[in-house]
C-alpha positions in Angstrom: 16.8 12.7 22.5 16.7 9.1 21.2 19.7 7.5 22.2 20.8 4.5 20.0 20.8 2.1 22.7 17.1 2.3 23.5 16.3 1.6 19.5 17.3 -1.5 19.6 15.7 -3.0 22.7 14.6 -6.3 21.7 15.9 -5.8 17.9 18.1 -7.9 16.2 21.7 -6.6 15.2 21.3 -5.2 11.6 22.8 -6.8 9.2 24.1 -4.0 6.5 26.0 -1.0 7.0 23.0 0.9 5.5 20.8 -0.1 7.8 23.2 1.4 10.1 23.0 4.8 8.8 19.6 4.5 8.6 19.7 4.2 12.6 22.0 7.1 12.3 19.5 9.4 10.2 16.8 8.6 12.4 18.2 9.8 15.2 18.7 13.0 14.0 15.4 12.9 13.3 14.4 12.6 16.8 16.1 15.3 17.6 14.3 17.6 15.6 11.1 15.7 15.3 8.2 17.0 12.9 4.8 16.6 12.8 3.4 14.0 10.7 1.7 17.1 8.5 5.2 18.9 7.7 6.2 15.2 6.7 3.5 14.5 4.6 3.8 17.9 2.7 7.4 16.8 2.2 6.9 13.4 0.9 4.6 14.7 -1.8 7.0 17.7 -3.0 9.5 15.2 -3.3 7.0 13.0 -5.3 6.1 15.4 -7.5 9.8 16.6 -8.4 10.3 13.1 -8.8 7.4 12.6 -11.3 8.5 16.1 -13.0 12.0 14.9 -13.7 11.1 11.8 -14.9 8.4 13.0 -17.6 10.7 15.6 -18.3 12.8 12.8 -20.0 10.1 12.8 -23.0 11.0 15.8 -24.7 10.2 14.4 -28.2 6.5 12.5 -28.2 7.0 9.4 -29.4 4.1 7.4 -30.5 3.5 3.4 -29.1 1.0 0.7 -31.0 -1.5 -0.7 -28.2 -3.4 -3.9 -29.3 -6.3 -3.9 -27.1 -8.2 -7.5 -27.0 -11.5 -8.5 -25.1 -14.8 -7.1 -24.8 -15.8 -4.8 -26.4 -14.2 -5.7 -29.3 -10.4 -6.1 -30.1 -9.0 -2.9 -31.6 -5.8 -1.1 -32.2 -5.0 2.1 -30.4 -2.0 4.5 -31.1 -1.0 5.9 -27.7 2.0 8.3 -26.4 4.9 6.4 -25.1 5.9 7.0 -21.6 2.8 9.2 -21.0 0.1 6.9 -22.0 -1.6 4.7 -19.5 -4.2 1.7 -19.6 -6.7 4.1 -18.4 -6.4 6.3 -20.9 -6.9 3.7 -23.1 -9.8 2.0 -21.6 -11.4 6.4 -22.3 -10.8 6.0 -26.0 -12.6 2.8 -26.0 -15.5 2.8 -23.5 -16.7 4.6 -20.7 -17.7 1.2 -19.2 -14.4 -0.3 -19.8 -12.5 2.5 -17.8 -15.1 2.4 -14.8 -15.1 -1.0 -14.2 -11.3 -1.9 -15.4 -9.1 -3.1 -11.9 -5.9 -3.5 -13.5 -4.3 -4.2 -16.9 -2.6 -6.8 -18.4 0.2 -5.7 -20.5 2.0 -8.2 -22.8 1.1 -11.2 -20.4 2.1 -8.4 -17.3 -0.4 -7.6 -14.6 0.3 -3.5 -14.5 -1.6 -0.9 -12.9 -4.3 1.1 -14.4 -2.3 5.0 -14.5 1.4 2.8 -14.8 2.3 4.8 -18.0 2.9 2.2 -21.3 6.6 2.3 -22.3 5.9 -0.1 -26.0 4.3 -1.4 -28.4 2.2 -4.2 -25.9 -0.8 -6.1 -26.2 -3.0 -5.0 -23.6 -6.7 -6.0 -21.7 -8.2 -5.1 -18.7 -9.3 -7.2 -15.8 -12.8 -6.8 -13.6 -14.3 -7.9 -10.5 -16.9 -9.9 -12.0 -14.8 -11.9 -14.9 -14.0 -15.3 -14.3 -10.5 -15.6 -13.0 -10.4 -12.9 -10.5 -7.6 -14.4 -8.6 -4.9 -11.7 -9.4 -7.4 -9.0 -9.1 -8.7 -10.0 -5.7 -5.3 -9.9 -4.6 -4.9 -6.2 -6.0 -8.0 -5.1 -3.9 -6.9 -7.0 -0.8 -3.5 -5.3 -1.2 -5.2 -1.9 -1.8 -7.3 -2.3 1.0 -3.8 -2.4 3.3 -2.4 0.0 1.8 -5.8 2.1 2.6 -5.2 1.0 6.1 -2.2 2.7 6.3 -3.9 6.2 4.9 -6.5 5.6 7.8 -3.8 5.1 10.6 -1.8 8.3 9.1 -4.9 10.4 9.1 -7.0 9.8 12.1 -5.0 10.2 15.1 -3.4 14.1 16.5 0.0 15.4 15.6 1.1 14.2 19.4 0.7 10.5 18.8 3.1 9.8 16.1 1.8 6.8 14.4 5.0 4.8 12.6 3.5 2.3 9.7 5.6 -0.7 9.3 4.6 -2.6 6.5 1.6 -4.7 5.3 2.1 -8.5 4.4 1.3 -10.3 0.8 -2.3 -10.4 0.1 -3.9 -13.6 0.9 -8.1 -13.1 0.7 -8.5 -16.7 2.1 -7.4 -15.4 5.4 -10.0 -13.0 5.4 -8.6 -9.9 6.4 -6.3 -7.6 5.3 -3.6 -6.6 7.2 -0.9 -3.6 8.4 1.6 -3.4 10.8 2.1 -0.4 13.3 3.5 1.6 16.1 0.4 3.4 17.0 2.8 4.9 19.7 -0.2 4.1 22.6 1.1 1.6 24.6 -2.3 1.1 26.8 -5.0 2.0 24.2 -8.1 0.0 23.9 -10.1 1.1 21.0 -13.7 1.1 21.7 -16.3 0.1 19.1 -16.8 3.1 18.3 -13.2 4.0 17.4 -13.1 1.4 15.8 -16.4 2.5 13.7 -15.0 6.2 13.6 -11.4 5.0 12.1 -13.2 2.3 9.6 -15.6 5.6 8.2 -12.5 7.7 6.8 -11.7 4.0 4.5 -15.4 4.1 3.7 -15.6 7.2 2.6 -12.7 7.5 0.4 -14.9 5.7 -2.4 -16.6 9.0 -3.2 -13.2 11.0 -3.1 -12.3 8.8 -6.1 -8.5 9.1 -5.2 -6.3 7.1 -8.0 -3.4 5.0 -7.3 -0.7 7.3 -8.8 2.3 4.9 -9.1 6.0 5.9 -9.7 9.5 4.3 -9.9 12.3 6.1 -7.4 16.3 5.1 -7.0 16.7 4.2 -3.2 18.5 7.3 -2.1 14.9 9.5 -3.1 12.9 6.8 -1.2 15.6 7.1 1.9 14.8 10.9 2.0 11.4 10.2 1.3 10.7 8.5 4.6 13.6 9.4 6.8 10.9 9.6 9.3 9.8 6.6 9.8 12.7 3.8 11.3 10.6 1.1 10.0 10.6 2.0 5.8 14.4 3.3 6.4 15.6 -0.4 7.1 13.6 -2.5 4.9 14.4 0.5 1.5 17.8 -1.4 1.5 16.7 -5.2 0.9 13.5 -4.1 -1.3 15.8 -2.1 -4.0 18.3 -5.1 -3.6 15.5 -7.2 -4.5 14.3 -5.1 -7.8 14.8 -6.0 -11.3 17.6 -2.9 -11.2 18.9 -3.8 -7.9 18.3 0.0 -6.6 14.2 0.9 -7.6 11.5 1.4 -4.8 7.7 1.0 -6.2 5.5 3.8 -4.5 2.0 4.8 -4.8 -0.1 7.8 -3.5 -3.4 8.2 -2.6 -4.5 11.4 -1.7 -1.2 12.9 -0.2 -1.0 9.5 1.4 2.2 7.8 0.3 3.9 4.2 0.6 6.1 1.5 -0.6 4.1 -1.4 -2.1 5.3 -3.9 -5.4 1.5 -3.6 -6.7 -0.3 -3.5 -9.2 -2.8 -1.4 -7.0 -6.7 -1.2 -7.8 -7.2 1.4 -10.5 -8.9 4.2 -7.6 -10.8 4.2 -4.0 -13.9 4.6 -6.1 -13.5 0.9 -6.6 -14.4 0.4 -2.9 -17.7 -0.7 -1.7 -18.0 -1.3 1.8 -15.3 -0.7 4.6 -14.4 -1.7 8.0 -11.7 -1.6 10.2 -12.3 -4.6 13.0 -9.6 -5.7 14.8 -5.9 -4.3 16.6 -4.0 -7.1 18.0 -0.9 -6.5 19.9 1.9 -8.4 18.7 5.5 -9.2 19.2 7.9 -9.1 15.9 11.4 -10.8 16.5 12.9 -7.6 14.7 11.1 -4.2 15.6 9.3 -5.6 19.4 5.8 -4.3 19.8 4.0 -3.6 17.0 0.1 -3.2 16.6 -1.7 -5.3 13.9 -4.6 -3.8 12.2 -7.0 -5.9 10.1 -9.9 -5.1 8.0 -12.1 -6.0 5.7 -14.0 -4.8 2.5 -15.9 -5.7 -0.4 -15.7 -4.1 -4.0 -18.6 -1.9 -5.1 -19.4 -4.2 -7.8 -21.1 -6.6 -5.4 -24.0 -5.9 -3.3 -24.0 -8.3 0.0 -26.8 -8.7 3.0 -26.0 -6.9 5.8 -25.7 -9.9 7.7 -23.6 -11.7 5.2 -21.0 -8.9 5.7 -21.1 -9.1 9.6 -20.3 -12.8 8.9 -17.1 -11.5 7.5 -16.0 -8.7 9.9 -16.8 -11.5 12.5 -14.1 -13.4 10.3 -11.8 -11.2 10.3 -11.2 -9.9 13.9 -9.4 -13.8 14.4 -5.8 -12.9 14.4 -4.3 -12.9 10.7 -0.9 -15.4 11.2 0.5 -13.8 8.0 4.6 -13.4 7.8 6.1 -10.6 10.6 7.8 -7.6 9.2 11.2 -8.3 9.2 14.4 -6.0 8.2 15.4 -8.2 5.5 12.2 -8.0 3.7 10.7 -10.8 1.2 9.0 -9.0 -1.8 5.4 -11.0 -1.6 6.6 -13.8 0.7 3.5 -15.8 2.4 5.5 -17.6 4.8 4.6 -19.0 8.5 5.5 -17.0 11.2 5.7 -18.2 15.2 2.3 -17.3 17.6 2.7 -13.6 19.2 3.9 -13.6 22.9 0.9 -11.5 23.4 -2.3 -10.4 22.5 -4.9 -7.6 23.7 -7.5 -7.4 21.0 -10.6 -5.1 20.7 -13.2 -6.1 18.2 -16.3 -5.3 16.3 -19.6 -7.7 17.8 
């Protein structure tokens, strides 16, 4: 039995009633503990229920205009409203614009590739190789943590109940991405050829070509959604505060893999060339105590690079990544500094 008092060793008090209850839910959940299969198959019924109900709100097809501009040429589309997506745009106009498409642009609006349209919009579609790839750099970087997180939830037994906290804002000139964990083993060392084994399951997920299915919840369906996990139940609260509605959670699924992210996500893993995860770092967050940090890094299968080129980056990216610390009250996207750990074990790839 999980006793309140030993959940908030080194925590700071909570500052919202909610957060509270969240406590309060999770230790029921301690109590009758279930595997991290039984959780999963839970997360995506309640995904798909979701998604049912909400489609179910189009009885009557509506139709949307979509003025598609760029290459190949600029035409006009006439799309189904709320079921629509860039995607299946980017089908009706080439085959090469839907492979290579990252994300869309939407009225001005960076918006993900399977996001359904909701209007008449003006809409193109970003690459890799076009010449401001700023935003879509960040959406692979953020992708690639949000893969992390599939990795962590898929590699390890049903005894060693890994907890994902949450990855940081995207920032590519750190080079590495990034997520935060409580692998729940204290004294494990990962040898370089864990580290190889867990970095193969990321590497081959671009020839499952799993899409970034996004959907819209309320906070109470996200709250059931991952009563498991102590870390998503507190931050739920400040991320729907922070929402244009004050009370929507953005989640995506890969897979049956599912998480809280703002997006836009890349369009599918297909998009992912090479894959490695390098570096866990032991750190020490002012809010949840010992957490594991686990960084990566990957390039997009547009690009072919030298093999010693890329161990240039890996070597990169085992340095510790000095992005923001989780925290309960949650920035959407915030970049900020954060204080050294108090410690750090780290096992690395040569």
């Amino acid at each position: 039995m999980c006793s309140m008092a030993a959940l908030c060793v080194n925590r700071r008090p909570l500052r919202w009633l909610s957060a509270w209850s969240s406590f309060s839910r999770y230790q029921t959940y301690c109590s009758q503990k279930k595997s991290p299969a039984e959780i999963r198959k839970r997360q995506n019924e309640l995904f798909d229920e979701e998604k049912k109900r909400q489609l179910s709100f189009f009885q009557r097809i509506e139709k949307i205009r979509v003025e598609h501009v760029g290459a190949p040429e600029d035409c006009t589309l006439i799309m189904n409203k709320g079921l629509s997506t860039p995607f299946n745009c980017a089908m009706h106009i080439t085959e090469l614009l839907m492979k290579r498409s990252v994300v869309a642009c939407v009225n001005g609006q960076l918006w993900d590739m399977h996001r359904p349209l909701v209007e008449d919009c003006q809409l193109s579609f970003l690459h890799f190789k076009q010449d401001d790839c700023h935003e879509v750099n960040r959406a692979f970087w953020r992708s690639c943590s949000f893969i992390l997180g599939y990795v962590l939830m898929s590699a390890f037994k049903d005894e060693c109940h890994v907890e994902l906290c949450r990855f940081p804002s995207p920032n590519v000139k750190s080079g590495s991405f990034v997520y935060d964990a409580d692998l729940n083993l204290p004294n494990w060392k990962p040898t370089l050829r864990e580290l190889y084994a867990l970095s193969s399951i990321g590497s081959k997920l671009q020839y499952q070509d799993y899409r970034f299915e996004p959907l819209t919840v309320n906070e109470q369906t996200a709250r059931e959604m991952f009563q498991h996990n102590r870390f998503k139940l507190q931050q739920i609260p400040s991320i729907a505060s922070q929402s244009s509605s004050g009370d929507s959670i953005n989640l995506y699924r890969v897979g049956d893999h599912i998480d809280i992210s703002q997006g836009p996500m890349i369009s599918s893993t297909a998009h992912l060339g090479r894959f490695s995860l390098t570096a866990i770092h032991n750190i020490e967050c002012p809010d949840y105590g010992k957490l594991q940090r686990v960084q990566g890094v990957a390039i997009p299968n547009q690009f072919w690079l030298h093999q010693w080129t890329y161990n240039l980056l890996e070597k990169q990216s085992q340095k510790l990544n000095w992005c923001t610390y989780p925290n309960v009250q949650k920035k959407i996207e915030t970049e900020k500094s954060q204080p050294e750990p108090v410690q750090q074990e780290t096992q690395m790839l040569p």
